[in-house]
py3Dmol code that shows the C-alpha trace and the ligand (Angstrom):
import py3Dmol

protein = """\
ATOM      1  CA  UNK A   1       3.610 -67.706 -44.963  1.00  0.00           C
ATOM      2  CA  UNK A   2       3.518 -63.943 -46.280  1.00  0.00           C
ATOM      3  CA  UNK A   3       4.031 -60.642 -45.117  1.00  0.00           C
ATOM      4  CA  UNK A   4       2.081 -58.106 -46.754  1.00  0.00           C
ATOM      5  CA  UNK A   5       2.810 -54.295 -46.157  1.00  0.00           C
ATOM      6  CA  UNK A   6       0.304 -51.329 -47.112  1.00  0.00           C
ATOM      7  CA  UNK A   7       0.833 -47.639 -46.732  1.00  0.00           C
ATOM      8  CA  UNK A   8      -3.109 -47.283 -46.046  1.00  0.00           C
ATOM      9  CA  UNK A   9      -5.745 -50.072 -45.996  1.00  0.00           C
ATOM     10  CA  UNK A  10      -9.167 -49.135 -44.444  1.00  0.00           C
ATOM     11  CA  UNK A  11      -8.526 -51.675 -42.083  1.00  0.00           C
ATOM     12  CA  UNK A  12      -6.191 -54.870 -42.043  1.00  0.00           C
ATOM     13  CA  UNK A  13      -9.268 -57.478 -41.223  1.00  0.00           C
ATOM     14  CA  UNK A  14     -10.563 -56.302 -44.081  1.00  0.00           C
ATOM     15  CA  UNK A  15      -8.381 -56.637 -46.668  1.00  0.00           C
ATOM     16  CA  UNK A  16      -6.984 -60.133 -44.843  1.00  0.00           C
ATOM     17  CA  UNK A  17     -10.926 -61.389 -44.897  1.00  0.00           C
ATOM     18  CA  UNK A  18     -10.986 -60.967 -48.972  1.00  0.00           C
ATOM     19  CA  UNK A  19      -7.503 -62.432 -50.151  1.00  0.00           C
ATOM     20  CA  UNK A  20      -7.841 -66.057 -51.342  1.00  0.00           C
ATOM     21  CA  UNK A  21      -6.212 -69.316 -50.754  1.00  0.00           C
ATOM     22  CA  UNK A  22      -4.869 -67.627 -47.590  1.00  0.00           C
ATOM     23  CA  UNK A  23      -1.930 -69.812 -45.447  1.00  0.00           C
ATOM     24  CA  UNK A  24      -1.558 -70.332 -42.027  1.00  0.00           C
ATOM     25  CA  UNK A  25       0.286 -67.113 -40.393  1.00  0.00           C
ATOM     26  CA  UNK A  26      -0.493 -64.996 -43.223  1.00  0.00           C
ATOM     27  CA  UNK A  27      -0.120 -61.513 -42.003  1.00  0.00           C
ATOM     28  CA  UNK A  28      -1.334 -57.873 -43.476  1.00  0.00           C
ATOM     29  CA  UNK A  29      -0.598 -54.695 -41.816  1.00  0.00           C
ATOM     30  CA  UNK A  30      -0.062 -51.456 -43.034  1.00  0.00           C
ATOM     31  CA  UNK A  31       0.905 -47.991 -41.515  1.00  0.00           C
ATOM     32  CA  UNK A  32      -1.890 -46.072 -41.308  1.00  0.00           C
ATOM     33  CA  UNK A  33      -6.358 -47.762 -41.703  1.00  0.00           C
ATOM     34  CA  UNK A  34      -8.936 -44.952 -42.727  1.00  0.00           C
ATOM     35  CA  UNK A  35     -11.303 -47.260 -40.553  1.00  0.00           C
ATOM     36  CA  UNK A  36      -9.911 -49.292 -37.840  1.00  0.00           C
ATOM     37  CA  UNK A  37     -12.427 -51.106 -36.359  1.00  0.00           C
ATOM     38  CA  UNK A  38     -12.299 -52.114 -32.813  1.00  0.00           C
ATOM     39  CA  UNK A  39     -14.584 -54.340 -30.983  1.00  0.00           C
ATOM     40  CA  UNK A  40     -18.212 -54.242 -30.701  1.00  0.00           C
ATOM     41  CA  UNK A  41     -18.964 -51.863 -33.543  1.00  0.00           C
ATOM     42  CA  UNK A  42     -16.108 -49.283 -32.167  1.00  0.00           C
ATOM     43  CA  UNK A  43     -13.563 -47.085 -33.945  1.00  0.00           C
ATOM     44  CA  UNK A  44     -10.035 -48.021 -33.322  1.00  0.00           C
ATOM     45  CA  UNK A  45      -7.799 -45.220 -33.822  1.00  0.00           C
ATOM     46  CA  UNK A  46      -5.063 -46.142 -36.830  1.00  0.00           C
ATOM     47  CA  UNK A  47      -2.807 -42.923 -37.216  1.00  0.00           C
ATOM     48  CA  UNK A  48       0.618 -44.046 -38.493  1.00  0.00           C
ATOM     49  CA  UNK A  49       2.659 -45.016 -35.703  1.00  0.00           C
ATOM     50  CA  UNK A  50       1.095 -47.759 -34.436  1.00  0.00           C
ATOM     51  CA  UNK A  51       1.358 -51.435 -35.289  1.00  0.00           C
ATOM     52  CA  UNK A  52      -1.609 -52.343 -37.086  1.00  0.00           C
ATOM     53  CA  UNK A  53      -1.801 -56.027 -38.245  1.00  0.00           C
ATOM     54  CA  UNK A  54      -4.001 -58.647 -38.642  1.00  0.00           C
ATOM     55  CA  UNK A  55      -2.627 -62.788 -38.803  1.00  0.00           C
ATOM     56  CA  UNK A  56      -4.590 -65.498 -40.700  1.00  0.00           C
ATOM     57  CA  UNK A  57      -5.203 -69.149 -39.259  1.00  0.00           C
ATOM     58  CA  UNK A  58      -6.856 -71.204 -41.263  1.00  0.00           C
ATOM     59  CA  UNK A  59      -9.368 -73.285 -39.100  1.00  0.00           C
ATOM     60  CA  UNK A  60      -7.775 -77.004 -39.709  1.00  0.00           C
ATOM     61  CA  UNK A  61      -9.817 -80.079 -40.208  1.00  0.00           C
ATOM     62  CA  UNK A  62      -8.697 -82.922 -38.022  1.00  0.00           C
ATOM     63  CA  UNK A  63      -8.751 -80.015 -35.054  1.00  0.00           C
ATOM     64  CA  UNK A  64     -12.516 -79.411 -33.058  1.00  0.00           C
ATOM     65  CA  UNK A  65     -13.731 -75.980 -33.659  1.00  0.00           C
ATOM     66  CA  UNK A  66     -13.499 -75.145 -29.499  1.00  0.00           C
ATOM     67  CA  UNK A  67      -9.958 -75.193 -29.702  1.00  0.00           C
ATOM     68  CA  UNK A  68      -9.944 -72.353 -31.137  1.00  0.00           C
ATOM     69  CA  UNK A  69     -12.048 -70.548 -28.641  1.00  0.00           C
ATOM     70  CA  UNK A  70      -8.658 -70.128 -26.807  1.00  0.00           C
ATOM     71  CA  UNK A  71      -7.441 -67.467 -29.929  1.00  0.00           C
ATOM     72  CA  UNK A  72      -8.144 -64.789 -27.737  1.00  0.00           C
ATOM     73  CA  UNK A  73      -5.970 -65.206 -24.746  1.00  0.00           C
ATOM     74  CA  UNK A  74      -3.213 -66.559 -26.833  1.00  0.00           C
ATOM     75  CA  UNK A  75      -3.192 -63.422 -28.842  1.00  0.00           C
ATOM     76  CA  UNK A  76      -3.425 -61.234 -25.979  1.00  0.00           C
ATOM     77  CA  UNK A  77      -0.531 -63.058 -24.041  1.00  0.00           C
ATOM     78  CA  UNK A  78       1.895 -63.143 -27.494  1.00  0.00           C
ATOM     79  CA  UNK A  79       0.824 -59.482 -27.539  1.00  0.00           C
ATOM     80  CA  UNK A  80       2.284 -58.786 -24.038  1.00  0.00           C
ATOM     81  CA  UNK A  81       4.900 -60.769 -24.429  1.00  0.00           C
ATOM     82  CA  UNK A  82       6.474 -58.912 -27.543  1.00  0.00           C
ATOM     83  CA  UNK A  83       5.790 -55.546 -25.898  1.00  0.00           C
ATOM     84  CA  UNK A  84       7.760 -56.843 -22.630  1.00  0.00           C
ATOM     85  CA  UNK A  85      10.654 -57.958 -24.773  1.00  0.00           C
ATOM     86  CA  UNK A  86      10.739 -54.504 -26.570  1.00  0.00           C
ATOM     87  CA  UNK A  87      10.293 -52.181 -23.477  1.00  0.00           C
ATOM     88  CA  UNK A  88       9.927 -53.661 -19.838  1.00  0.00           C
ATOM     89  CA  UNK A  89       6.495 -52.682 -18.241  1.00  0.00           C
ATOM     90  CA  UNK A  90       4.354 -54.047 -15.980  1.00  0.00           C
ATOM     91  CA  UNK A  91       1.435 -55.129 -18.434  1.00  0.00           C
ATOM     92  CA  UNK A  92      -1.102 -56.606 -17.872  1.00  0.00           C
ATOM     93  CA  UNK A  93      -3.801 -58.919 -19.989  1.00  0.00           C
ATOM     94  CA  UNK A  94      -7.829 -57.111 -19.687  1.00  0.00           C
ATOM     95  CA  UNK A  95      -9.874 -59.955 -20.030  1.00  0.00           C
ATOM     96  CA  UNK A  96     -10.345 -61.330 -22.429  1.00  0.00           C
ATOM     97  CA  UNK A  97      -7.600 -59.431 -24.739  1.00  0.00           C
ATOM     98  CA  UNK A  98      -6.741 -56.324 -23.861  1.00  0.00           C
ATOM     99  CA  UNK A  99      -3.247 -55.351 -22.486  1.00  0.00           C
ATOM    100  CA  UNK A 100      -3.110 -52.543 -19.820  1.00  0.00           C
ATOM    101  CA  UNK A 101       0.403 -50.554 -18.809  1.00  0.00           C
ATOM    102  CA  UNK A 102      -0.494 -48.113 -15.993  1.00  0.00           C
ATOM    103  CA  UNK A 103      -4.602 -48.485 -15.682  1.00  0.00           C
ATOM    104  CA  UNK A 104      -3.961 -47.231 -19.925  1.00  0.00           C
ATOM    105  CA  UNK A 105      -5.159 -49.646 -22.935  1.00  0.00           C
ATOM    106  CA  UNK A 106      -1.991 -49.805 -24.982  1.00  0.00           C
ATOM    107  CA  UNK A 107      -3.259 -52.821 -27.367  1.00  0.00           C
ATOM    108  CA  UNK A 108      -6.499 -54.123 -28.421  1.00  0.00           C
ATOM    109  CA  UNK A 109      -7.546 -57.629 -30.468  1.00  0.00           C
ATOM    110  CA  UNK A 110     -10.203 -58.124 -32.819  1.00  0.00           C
ATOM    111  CA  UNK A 111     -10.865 -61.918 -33.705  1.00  0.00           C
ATOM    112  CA  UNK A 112     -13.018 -62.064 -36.652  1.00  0.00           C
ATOM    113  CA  UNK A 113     -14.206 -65.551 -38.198  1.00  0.00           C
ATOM    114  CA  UNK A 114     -14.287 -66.007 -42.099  1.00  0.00           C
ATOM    115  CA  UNK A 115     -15.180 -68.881 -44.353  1.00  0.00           C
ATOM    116  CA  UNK A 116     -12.793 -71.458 -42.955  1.00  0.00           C
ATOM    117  CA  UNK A 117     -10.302 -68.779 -41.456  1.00  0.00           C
ATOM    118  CA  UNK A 118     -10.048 -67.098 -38.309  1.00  0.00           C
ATOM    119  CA  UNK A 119      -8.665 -63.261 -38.718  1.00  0.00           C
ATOM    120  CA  UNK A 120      -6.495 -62.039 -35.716  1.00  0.00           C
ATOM    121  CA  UNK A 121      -6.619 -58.250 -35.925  1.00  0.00           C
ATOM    122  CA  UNK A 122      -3.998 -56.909 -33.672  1.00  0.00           C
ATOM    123  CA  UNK A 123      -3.596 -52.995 -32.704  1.00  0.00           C
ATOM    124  CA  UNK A 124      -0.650 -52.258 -30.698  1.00  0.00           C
ATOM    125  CA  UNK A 125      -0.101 -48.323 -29.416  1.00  0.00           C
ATOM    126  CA  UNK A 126       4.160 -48.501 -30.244  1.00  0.00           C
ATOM    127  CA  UNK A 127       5.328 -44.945 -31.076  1.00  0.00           C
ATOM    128  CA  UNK A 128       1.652 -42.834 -31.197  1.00  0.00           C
ATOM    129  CA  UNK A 129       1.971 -40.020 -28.481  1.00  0.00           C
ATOM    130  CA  UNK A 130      -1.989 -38.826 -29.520  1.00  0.00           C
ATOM    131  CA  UNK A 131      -4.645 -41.112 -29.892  1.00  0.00           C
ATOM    132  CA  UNK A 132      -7.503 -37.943 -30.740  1.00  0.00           C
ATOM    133  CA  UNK A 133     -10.548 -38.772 -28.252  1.00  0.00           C
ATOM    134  CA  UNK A 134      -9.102 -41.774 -27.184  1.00  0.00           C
ATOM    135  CA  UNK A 135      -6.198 -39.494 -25.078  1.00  0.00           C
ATOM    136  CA  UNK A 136      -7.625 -40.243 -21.558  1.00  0.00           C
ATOM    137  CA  UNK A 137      -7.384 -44.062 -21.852  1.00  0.00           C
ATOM    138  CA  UNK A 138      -4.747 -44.945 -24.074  1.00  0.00           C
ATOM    139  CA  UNK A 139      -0.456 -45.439 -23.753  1.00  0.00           C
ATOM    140  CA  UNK A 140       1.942 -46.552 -26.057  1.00  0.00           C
ATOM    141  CA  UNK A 141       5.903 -47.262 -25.785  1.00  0.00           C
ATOM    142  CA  UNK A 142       6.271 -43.732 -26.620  1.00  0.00           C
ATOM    143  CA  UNK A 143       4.584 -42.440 -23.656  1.00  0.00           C
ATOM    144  CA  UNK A 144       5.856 -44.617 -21.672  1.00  0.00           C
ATOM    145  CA  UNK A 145       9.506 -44.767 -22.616  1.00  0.00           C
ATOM    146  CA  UNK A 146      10.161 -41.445 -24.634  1.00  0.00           C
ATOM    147  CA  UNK A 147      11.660 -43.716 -27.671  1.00  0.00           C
ATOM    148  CA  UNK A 148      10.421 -44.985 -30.947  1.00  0.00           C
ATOM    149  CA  UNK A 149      10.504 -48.552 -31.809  1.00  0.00           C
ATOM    150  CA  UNK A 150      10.785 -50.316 -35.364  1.00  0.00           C
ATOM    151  CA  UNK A 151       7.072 -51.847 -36.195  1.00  0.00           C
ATOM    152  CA  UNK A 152       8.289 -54.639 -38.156  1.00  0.00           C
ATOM    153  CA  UNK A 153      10.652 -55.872 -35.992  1.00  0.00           C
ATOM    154  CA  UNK A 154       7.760 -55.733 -33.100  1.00  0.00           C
ATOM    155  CA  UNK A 155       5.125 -57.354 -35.570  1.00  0.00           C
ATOM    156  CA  UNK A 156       7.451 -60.198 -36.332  1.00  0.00           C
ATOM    157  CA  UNK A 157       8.224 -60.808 -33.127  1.00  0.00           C
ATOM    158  CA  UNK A 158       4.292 -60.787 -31.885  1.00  0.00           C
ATOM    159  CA  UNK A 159       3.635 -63.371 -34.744  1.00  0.00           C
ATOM    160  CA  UNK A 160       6.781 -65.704 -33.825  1.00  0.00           C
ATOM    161  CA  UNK A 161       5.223 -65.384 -29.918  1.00  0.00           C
ATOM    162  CA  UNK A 162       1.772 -66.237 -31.163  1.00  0.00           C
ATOM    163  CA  UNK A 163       3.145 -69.407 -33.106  1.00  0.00           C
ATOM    164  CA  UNK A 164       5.093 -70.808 -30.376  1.00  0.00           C
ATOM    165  CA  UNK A 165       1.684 -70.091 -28.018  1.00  0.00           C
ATOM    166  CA  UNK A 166      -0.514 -71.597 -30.314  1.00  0.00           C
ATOM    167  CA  UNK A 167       2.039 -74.966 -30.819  1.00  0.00           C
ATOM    168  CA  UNK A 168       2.461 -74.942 -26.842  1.00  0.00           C
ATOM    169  CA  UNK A 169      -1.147 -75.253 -26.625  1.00  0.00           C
ATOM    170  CA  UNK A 170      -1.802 -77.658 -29.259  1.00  0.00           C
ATOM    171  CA  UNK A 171       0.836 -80.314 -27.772  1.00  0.00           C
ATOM    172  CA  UNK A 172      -1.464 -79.652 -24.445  1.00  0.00           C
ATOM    173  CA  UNK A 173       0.237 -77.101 -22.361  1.00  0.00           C
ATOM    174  CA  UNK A 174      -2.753 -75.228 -21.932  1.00  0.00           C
ATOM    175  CA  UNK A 175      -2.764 -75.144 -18.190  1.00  0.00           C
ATOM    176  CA  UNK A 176       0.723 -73.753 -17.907  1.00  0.00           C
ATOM    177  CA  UNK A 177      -0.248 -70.830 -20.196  1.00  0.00           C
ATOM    178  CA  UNK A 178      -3.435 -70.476 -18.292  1.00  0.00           C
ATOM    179  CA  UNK A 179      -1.425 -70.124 -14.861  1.00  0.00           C
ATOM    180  CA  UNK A 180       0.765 -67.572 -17.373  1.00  0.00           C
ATOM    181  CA  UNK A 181      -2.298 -65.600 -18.225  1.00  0.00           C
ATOM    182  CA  UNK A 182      -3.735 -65.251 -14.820  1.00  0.00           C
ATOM    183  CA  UNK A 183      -0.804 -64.214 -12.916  1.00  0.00           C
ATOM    184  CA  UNK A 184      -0.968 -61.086 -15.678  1.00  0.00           C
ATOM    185  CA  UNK A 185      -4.948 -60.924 -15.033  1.00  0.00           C
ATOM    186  CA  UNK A 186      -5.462 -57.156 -15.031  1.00  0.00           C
ATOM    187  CA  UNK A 187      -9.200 -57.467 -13.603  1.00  0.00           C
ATOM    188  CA  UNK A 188      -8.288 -59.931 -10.606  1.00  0.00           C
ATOM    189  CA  UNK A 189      -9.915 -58.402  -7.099  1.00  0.00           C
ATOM    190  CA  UNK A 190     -11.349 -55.718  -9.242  1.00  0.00           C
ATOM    191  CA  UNK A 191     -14.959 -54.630  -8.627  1.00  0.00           C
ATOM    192  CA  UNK A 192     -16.753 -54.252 -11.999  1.00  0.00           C
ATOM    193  CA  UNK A 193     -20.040 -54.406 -13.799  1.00  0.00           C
ATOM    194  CA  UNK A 194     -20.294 -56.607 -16.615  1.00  0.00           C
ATOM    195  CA  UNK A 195     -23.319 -56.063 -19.609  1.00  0.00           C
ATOM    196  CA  UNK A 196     -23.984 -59.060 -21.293  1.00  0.00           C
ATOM    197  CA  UNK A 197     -26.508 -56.827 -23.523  1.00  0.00           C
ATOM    198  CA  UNK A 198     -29.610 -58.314 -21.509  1.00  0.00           C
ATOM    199  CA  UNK A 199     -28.427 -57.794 -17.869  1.00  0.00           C
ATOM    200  CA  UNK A 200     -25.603 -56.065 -16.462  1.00  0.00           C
ATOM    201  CA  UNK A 201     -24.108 -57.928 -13.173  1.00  0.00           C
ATOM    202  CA  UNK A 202     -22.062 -56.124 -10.782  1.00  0.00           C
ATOM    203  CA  UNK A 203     -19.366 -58.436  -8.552  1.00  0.00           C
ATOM    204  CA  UNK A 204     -15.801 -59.104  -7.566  1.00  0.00           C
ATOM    205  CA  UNK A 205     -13.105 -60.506 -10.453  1.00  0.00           C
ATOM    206  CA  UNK A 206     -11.357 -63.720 -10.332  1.00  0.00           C
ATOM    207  CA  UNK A 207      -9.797 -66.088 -12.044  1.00  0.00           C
ATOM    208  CA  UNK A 208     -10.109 -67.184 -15.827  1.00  0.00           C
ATOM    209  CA  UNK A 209     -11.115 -70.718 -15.428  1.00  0.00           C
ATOM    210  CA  UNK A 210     -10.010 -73.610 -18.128  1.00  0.00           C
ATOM    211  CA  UNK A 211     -12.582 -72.666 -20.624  1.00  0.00           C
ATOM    212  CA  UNK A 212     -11.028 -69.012 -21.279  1.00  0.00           C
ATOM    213  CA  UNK A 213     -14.357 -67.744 -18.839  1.00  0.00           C
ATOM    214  CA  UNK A 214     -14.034 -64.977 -16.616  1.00  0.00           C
ATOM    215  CA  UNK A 215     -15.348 -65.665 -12.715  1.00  0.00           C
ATOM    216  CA  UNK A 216     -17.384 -62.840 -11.418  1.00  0.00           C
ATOM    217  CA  UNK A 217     -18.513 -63.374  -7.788  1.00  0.00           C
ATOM    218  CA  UNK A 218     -21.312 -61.454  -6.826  1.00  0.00           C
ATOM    219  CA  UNK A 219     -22.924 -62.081  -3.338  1.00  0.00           C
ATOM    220  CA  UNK A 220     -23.480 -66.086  -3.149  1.00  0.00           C
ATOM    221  CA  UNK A 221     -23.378 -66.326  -6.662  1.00  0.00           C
ATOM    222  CA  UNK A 222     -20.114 -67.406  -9.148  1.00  0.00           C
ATOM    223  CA  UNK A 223     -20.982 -66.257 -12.972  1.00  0.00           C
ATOM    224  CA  UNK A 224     -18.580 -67.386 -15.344  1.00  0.00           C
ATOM    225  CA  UNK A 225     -18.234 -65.223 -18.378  1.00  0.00           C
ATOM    226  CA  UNK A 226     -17.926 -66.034 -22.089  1.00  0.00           C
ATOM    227  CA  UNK A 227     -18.464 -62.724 -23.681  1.00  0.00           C
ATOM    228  CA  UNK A 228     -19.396 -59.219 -22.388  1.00  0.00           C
ATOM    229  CA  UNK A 229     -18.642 -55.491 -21.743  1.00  0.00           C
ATOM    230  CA  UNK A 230     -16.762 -54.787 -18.646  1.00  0.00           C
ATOM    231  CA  UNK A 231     -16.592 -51.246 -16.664  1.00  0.00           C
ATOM    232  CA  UNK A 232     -14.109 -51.373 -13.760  1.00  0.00           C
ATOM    233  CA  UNK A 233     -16.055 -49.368 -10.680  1.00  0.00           C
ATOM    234  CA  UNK A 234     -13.347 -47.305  -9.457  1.00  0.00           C
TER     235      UNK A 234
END
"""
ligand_1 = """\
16
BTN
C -10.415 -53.354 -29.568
O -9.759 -53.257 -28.536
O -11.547 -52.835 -29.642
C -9.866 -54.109 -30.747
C -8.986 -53.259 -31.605
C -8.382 -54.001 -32.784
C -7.619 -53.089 -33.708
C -6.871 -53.833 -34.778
S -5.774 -52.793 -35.699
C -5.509 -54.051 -36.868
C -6.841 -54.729 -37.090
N -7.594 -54.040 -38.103
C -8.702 -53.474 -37.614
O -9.519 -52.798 -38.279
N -8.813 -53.722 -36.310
C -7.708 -54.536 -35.831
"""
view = py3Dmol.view(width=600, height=400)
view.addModel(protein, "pdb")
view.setStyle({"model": 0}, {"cartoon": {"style": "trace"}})
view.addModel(ligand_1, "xyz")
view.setStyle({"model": 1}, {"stick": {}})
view.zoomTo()
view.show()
């Protein structure tokens, strides 16, 4: 396993996506990306002072490919966990990987397939007090607790969470982490509409059931949610 640091990369997927004969747990960040991306096409704002990172899993052979349809959670829950142990907030896990502090996105994942590798891009708001046109709907650590915090020490820690998740899953201790996840679900009892780019449905939140899908109740009808855009109706 390496650690790779960068003053400026354009962004950490990126540059992870290219290197060859990557290993498991291979990680890139750097302290500053000219172009962050964020999900579904969208800028992600990379000033220095953030923790900007992406981990490498290579997809392995004797495992089926849906295992790893669970990526997303895990990352999002090693995510919170790492921020919890470095200041202690109330976050809480956006479906399917955001984490909220406050009603405020404070980190965002980007899971990117390539080749034989899955790329876990990781953006975590530590000591940025300015996030440009972002300023309405992000926090960070510094906002929230006036101090700065060391980046490496929280990017080691998020990969050493995200290892222990992912070998607590494989040995089949999915359901516990599941229970873990949805007792930090940020959308539960929320009213929101969800665009799946044909339709948009509006209903009620619930639980993530044991495929990583989202429940959305909306009159008679239970949806359950593999992928989409979510707007919380206030
Ligand atoms: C999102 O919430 O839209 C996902 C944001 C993901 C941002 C991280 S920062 C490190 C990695 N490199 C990128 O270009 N994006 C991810």
């Amino acid at each position: 396993m390496n650690i790779l640091k960068f003053e400026e990369l354009d962004s950490t997927n990126e540059y992870l996506k290219k290197v060859k004969d990557k290993k498991n747990w291979d990680l890139v960040y750097a302290i500053r990306q000219s172009k962050g991306k964020g999900r579904r096409g969208k800028k992600w704002f990379s000033d220095e002072g953030g923790a900007w990172f992406s981990i490498n899993l290579n997809k392995d052979k004797f495992l089926d490919d849906e295992i790893y349809s669970k990526l997303p959670l895990l990352s999002g829950l090693a995510v919170l966990q790492s921020l919890k142990e470095t200041y202690n907030e109330e976050y809480k896990i956006k479906w399917p990987n955001d984490i909220y502090v406050k009603d405020k996105k404070i980190s965002g994942i980007l899971l990117e397939k390539s080749d034989e590798s899955y790329i876990i891009g990781i953006g975590v708001n530590l000591n940025l007090e300015n996030f440009g046109e972002f300023n309405e709907i992000a926090s960070s650590l510094k906002i929230l607790s006036g101090k700065n915090y060391d980046i490496e020490e929280y990017i080691k820690n998020a990969l050493s969470n995200l290892k222990k998740l992912f070998y607590r899953y494989i040995q089949g201790e999915w359901e516990i982490i599941l229970n873990e996840i949805n007792e930090l679900n940020y959308l539960k009892g929320k009213k929101i509409i969800l665009s799946d780019g044909e339709e948009d449905i509006e209903g009620l939140c619930g639980d993530i059931d044991n495929n990583g899908y989202l429940t959305v109740v909306t009159g008679k009808k239970e949806y359950k949610v593999g992928v989409g855009d979510i707007k919380i109706i206030k």
